[in-house]
N, C-alpha and C positions, 0 to 999 in steps of 0.2 A: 549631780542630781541632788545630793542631800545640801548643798550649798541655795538649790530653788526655793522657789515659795511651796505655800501650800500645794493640796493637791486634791482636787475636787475631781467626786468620783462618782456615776451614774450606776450606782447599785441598784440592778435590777429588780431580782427577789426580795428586798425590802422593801421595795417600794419608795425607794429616798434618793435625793441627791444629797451625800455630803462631802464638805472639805475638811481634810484631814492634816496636821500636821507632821510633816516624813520625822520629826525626830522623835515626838514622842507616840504615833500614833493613835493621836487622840485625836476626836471631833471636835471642830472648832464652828462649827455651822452645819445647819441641818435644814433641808426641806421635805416635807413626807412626814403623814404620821404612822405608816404601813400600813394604811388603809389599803383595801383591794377596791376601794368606790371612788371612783376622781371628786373632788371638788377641791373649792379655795385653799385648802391648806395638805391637799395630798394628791400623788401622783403616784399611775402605777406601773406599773414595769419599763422603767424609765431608762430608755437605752442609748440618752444624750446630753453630756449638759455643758454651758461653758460658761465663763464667766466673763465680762466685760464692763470695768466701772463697777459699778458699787449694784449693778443688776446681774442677775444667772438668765443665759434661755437654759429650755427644759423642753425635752421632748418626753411627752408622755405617750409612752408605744403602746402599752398596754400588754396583757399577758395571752396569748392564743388557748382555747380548749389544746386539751393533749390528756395523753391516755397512756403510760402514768399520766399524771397531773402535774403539772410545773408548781413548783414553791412559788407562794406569793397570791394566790389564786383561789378561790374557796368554789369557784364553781367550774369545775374543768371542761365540762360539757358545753356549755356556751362560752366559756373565758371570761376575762375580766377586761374589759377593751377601757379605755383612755382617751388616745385619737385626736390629742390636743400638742400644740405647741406654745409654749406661756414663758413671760418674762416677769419673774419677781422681783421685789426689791428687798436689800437685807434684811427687812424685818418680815421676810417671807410675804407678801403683799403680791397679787397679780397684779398688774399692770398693765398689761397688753397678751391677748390670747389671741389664737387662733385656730378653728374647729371647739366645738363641745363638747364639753365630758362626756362620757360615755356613748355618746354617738359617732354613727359612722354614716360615711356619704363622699362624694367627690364633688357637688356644687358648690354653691358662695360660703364662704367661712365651712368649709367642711373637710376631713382628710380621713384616710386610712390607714392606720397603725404606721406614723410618722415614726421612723427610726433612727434620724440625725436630722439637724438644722445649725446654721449656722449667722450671725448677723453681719450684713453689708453696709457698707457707706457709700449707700448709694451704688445705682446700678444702670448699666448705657447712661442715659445724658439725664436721669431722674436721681437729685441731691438727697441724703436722709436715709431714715430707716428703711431697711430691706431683707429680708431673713427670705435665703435658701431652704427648703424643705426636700427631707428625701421621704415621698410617700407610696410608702412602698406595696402596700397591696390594693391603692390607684397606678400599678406601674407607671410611676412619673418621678421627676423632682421639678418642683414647680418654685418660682423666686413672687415673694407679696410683697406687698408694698403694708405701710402702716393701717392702712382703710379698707385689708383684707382683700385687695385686686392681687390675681395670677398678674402677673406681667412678663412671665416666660416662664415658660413651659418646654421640659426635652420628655419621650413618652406618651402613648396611646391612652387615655384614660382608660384604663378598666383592660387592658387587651398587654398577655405577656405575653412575648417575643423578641427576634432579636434582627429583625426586618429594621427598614427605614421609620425613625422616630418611634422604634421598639425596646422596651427594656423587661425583664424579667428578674421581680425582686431585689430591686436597688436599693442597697443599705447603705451607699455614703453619697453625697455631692461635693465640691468644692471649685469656688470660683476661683482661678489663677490670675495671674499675675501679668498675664498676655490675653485676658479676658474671656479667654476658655472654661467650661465647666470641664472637673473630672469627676467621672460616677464610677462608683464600683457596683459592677453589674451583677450582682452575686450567683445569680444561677445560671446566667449566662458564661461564669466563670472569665470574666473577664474586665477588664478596666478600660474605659473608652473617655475621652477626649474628643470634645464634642464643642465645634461654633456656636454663639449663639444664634446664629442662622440653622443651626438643628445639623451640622454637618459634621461625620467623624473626620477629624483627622490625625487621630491613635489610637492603635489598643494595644494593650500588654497584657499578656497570658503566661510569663513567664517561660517563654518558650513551649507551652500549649497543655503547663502541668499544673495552673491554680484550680485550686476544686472548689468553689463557694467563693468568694470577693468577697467582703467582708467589708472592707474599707482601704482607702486609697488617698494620699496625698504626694503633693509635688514637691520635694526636698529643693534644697539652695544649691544643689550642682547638676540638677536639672535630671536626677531619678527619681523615678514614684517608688513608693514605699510601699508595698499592698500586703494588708490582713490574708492571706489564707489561709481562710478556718478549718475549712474541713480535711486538707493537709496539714494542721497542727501548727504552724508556719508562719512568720512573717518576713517574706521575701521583700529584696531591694532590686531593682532592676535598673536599668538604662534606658537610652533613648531609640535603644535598637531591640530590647525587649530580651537583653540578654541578664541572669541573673549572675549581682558581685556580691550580694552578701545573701543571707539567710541565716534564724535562727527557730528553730523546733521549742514549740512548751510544754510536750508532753515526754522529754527524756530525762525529769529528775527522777530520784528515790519516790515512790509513793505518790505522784501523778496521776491522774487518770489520764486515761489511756486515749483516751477524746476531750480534749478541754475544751476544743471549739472558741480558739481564741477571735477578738471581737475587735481591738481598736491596737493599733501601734502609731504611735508618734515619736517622732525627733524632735525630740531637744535643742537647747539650744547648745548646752556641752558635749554635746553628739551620742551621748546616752539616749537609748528606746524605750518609753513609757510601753506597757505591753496590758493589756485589759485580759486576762486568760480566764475565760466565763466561768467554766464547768470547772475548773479549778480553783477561783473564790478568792482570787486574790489579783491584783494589781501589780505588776513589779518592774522596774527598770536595769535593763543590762546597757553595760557599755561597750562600745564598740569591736573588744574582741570577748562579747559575750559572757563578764562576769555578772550576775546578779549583785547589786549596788541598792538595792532597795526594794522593798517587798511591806506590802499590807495585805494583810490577811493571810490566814493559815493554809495551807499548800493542800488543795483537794478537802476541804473541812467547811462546810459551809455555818454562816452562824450570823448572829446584829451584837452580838457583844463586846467588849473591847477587842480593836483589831481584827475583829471578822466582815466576810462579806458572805454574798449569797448570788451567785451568778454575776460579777460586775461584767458591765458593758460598755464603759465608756471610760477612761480618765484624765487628767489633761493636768498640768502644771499649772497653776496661773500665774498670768502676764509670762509664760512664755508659748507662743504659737505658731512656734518656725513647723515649717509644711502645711499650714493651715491656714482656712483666711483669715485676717487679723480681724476681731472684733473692734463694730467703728471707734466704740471711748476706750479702747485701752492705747495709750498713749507712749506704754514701754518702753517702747525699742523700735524708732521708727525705722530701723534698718530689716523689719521684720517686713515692711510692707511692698 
């Protein structure tokens, strides 16, 4: 891990996406000015981000009313909504958006507290840009083209369940590599594997103990990885839905007790980037589970050196083993 590059991080409760450098922990690029009001140069409770080429996408999810009140939010009773999807360029520039700030809706250019996106090269037999949305309080994940067309769709607009073409609070998508979408179906507590003909043909429930789906990807020896948050957890499974690995983020010293972790990826040195929310920090273990690297302070929430505040999202860059490759990152074509 500490041998990678940077490490770009969707820090929620600030309001920011940055990348951070693992050796000294310092910020080396910033987006967000920790506004709670979306526009051109801020995003808020932003629970996605990646980077590809010399652009970031950015899911701007936005913050829900809640009672306490969630950090990052100045009006708890209606929330702080977002609702957008946008690609900057380094010098923090929009580029290409999709849905409006602070608006909500499910028609043209419109979404509901998008909580992961991801960029395609091109999608079925259409060349170019393509970004996967996981839009989760439209129970969907819908794929756009550059010109803001759906052009697939798995999900009921507006209707949770867990029927045919039913999902219930989908917090991740991801296009594979056999052309399959995988979703993590969060309250349906489960990961489904799904045609783009809308047809399952997987699910993994870790043997029928995931509480919340969080997030899911397809590893290089053909197990998903899935987030489960609200067992504290991020379980590795098979292709028969049996769990080989698992590792818990709430048995250090001084943990809260519910971190509600958010995002796990593999590496490409077979270390797990780990996003541990309620816990405020970022950290990756290696394979027999030692902590190898950590940002932010352990259960301490905060924006000043080395702090976080709810992170939701983080990812190495240029490496994206278990994830779709974004189209210009050029890395490692063994990634694709």
């Amino acid at each position: 891990m500490m041998g990678r590059g940077d490490v770009l991080i969707a820090d929620q409760f600030n309001n920011r996406v940055i990348e951070v450098d693992p050796h000294t922990h310092y910020i080396v690029w910033q987006f967000g000015t920790g506004s709670d009001k979306p526009g051109p140069h801020s995003v808020v409770g932003t629970n996605d981000a990646e980077r590809f080429g010399r652009y970031t996408l950015i899911s701007g999810t936005g913050i829900p009313p809640s009672s306490p009140p969630l950090p990052g939010c100045s009006d708890p009773i209606n929330g702080c909504p977002d609702n957008r999807v946008f690609v900057v360029d380094h010098e923090g520039h929009i580029v290409w958006q999709y849905g409006k700030a602070g608006v909500t809706g499910a028609g043209f250019n419109r979404l509901n507290t998008p909580v992961q996106a991801a960029v395609l090269d091109g999608f079925r037999d259409e060349p170019g840009f393509h970004v996967i949305i996981t839009d989760q309080g439209n129970q969907r994940v819908i794929v756009v083209d550059r010109f803001h067309h759906v052009v697939w769709q798995y999900g009921t607009t507006g209707v949770a369940g867990s029927g045919a073409n039913q999902l219930s609070n989908p917090n991740s998508a991801e296009l594979l590599e056999n052309g399959h979408v995988l979703i993590a179906d969060e309250s349906n507590n489960r990961v489904i594997e799904v045609t783009l003909h809308g047809h399952i043909v997987a699910q993994f429930t870790a043997g029928g103990t995931v509480n919340g789906a969080a997030f899911a990807s397809r590893l290089r020896n053909g197990d998903t990885l899935i987030t489960d948050s609200n067992n504290n957890r991020i379980v590795e499974v098979n292709a028969h839905d049996v769990v080989v690995r698992q590792y818990f983020t709430n048995k250090q010293a001084g943990s809260n007790p519910n971190p509600l972790p958010t995002r796990a990826v593999r590496l490409r040195d077979g270390d797990t980037l780990i996003s541990d929310q309620f816990n405020d920090r970022v950290f990756a273990v290696s394979p027999h589970g030692k902590i190898v690297f950590t940002q932010g302070k352990l259960n301490v929430p905060g924006d000043g050196f080395n702090r976080l505040n709810g992170p939701y999202d983080a990812k190495v860059i240029g490496d994206f083993t278990g994830l779709t490759p974004p189209w210009a990152d050029d890395d490692d074509d063994d990634d694709r």
